[in-house]
C-alpha positions in Angstrom: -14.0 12.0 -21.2 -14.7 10.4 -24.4 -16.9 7.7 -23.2 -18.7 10.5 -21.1 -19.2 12.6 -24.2 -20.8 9.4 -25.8 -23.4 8.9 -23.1 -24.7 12.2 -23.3 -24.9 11.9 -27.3 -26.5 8.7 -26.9 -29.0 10.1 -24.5 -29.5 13.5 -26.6 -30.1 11.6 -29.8 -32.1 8.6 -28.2 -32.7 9.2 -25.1 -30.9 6.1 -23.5 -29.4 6.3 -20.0 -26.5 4.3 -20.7 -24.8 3.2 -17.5 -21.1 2.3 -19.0 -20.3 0.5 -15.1 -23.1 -2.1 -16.3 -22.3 -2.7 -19.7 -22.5 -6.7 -20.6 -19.2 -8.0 -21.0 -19.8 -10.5 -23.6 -21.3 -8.6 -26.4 -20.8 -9.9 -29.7 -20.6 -6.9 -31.7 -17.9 -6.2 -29.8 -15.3 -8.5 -29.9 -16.3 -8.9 -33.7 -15.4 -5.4 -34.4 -12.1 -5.7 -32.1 -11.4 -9.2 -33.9 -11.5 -8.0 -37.3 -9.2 -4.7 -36.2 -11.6 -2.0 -36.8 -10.3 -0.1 -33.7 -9.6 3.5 -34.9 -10.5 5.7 -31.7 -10.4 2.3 -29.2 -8.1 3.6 -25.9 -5.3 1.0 -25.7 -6.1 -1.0 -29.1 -6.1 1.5 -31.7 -2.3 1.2 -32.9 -1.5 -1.1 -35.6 0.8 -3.4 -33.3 -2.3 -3.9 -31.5 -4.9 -3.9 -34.2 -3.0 -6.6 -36.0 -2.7 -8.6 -32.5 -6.3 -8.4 -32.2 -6.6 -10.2 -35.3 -4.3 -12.8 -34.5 -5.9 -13.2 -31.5 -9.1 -13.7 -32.8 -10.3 -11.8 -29.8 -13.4 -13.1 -28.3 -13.3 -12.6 -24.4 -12.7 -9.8 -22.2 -9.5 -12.2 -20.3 -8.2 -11.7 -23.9 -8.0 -8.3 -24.0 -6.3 -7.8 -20.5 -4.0 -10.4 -21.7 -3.3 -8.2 -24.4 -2.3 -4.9 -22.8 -0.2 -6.4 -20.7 1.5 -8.8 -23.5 1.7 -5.2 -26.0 4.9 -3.6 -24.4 8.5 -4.1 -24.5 9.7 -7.1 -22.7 6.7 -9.2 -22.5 6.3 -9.1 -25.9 8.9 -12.1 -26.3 5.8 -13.9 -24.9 3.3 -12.9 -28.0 4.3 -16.0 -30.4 4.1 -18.5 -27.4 0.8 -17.2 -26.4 -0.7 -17.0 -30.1 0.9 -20.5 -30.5 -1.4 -21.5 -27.0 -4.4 -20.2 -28.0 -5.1 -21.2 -31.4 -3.6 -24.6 -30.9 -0.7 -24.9 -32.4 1.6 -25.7 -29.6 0.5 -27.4 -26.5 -0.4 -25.4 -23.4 2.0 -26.6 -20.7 1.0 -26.1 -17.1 4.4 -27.0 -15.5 2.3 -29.1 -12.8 -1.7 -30.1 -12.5 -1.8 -27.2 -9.6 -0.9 -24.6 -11.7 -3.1 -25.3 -14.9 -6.5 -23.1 -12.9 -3.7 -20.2 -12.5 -2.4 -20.1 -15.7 -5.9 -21.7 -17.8 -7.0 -18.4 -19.0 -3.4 -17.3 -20.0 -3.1 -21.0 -21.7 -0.1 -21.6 -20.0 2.2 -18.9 -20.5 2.8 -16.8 -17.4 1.7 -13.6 -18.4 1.0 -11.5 -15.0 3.2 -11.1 -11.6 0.3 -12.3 -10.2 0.5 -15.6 -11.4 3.9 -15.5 -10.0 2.7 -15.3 -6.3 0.1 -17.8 -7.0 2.4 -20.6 -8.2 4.8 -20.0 -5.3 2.1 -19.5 -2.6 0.6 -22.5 -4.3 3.7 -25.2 -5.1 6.1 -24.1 -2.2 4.1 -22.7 0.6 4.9 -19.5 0.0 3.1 -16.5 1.5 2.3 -13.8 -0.5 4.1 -11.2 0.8 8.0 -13.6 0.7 6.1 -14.7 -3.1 6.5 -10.9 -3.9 9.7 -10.8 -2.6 10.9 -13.8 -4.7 9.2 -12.4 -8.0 11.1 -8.8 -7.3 14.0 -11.3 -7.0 13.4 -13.0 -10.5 12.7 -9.5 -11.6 16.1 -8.1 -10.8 18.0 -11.8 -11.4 20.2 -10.9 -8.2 22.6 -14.2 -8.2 23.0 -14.2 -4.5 19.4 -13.7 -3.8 18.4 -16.6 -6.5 20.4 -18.9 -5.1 18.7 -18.5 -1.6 15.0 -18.6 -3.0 15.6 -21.0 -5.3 17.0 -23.1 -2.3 13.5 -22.1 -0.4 11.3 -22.6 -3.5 12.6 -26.5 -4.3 12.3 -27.5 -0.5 9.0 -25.6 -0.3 7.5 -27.7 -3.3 9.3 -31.1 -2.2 7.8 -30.5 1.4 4.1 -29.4 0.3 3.6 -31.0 -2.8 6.3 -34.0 -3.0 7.5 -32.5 -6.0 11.2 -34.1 -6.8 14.3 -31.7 -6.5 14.6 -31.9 -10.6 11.1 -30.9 -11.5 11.0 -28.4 -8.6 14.8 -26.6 -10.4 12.6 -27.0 -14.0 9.5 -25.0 -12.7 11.5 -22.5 -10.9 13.6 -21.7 -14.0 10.2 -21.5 -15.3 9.0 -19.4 -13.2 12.1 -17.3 -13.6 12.1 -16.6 -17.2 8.4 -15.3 -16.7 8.8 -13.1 -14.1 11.3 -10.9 -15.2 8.6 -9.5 -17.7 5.8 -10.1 -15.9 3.2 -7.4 -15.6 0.8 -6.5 -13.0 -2.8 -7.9 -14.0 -4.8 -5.6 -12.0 -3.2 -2.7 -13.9 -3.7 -4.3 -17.1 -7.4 -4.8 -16.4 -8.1 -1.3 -15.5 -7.0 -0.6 -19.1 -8.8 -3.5 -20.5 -12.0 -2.1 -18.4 -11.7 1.2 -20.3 -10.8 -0.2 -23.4 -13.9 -2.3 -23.9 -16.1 0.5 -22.6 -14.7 2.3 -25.8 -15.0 -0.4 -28.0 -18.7 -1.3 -26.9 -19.7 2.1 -27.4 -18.3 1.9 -31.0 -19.8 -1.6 -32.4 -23.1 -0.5 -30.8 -23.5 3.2 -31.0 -20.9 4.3 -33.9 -22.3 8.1 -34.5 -22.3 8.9 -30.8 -18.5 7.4 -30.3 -17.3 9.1 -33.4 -18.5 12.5 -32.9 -17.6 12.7 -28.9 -14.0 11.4 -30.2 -13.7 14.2 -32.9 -14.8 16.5 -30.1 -12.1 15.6 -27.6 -9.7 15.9 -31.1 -11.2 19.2 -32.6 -8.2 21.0 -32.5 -5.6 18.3 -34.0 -6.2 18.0 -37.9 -4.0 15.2 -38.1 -6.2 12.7 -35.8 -9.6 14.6 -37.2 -8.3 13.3 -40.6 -7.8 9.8 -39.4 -11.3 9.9 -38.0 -12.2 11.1 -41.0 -11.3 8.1 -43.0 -12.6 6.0 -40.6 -15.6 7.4 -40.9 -16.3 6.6 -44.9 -15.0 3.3 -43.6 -18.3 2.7 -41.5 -20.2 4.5 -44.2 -21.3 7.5 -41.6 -21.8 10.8 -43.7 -19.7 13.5 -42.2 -21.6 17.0 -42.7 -19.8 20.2 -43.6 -19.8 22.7 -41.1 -23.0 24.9 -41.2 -23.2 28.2 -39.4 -27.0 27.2 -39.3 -26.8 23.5 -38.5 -23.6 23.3 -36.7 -22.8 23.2 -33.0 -19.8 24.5 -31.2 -18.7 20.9 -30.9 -19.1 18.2 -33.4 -23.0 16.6 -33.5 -24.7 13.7 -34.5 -27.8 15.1 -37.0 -30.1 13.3 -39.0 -29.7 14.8 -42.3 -32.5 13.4 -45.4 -32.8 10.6 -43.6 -29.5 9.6 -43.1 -27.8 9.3 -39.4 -24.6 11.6 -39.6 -22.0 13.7 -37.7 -22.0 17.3 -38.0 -18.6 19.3 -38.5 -17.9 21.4 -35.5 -17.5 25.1 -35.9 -14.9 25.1 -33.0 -12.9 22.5 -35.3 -12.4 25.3 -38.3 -8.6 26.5 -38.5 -8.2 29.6 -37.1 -11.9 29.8 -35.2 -12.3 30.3 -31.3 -14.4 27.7 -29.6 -15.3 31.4 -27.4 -16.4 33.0 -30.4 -18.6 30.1 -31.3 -20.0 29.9 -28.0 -21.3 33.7 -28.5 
């Protein structure tokens, strides 16, 4: 709703047709802004946990950022300092085998998604994808019994396919194991991700549109309107007072002497009806 209320700013105040499906995915205004932490109103990114990862992430690609919401939740988060480690060089990636490293290149080596999971088992031991599911579900639930079986099936699999000896074949399946117990599903992940840049775009490139459609969608909670509020001085964006002649129902981007700004709502005054405003 947010990003729908931005488009029709943006195409009331400049008359853009903004198509957010078609958006280029390697703007650099963008991952600045999401790099330096400025996320305040950014679906997915705009806690402090994930502000600060951001950061330390130095984000700079949309892969990043999928990694990211699937990294930020209990569990995989055990991952985080091997992943940081990975990316900015300090430690060295480790791919467990040569076939794995185009799998596991844009997570730099750590095992972030359950689909990486199926991959190395479909890949090393001949796996299908449907028995690869049934071994990460497996791994998930560490069921002794069931371990034992698949890791039986896995080791022959990867001698058989790949010549991979017994003791490397017991090392990447323990691996593999200690991965997929937090593993999280990617294609969920990027559906965030998809959302979350589409916020974050509309913010590094049109900031008055994306800030008065999110105070719209938050008129009635005074706590977040505050945040925004702050945020606001911090991108140097005037913030009108509400004006029974200037105001809408909704908050509005004016330009006011000059100066690009968003107008207070009159919906967003305690104690006023968005009805009676309409009227």
């Amino acid at each position: 709703t947010v990003v729908q209320k931005s488009v029709e700013f943006i195409k009331e105040t400049k008359g853009e047709d903004i198509d957010v499906l078609k958006i280029p995915f390697d703007d650099p205004q963008t991952f600045e802004m999401v790099a330096k932490g400025d996320c305040v109103g950014v679906f997915q990114l705009e806690s402090a946990g994930m502000r600060d990862l951001g950061r330390q992430m130095k984000l700079s690609a949309f892969e990043q950022i999928i990694a990211m919401v699937a990294l930020y939740r209990p569990g995989p988060m055990e991952n985080i300092p091997k992943y940081l480690a990975c990316l900015n060089g300090v430690e060295e990636r480790d791919f467990m085998h040569p076939k794995l490293q185009p799998i596991l290149e844009e997570t730099y080596g750590v095992m972030i998604y359950q689909e990486q999971v199926l991959q190395a088992a479909q890949i090393l031991a001949g796996y299908s994808l449907g028995s690869a599911d049934l071994l990460r579900k497996a791994m998930g639930k560490k069921i002794q019994a069931v371990m034992d079986a698949e890791r039986e099936k896995f080791v022959s699999g990867a001698v058989e396919h790949n010549q991979i000896s017994e003791d490397t074949g017991n090392h990447i399946f323990d691996q593999i194991a200690k991965f997929a117990g937090y593993g999280f599903n990617k294609a969920h992940s990027a559906c965030y991700a998809f959302i979350a840049y589409q916020t974050a775009w509309l913010k590094a490139n049109h900031p008055h549109e994306f800030m008065a459609a999110s105070m719209t969608l938050d008129a009635g909670n005074t706590d977040k309107l505050s945040v925004f509020k702050q945020e606001l001085d911090r991108m140097k964006i005037p913030l009108l007072q509400p004006d029974i002649n200037k105001s809408g129902v909704m908050f509005r981007v004016e330009t006011h002497d000059g100066i690009k700004s968003v107008r207070y709502a009159l919906a967003a005054l305690k104690g006023v009806g968005e009805a009676a405003m309409e009227k």
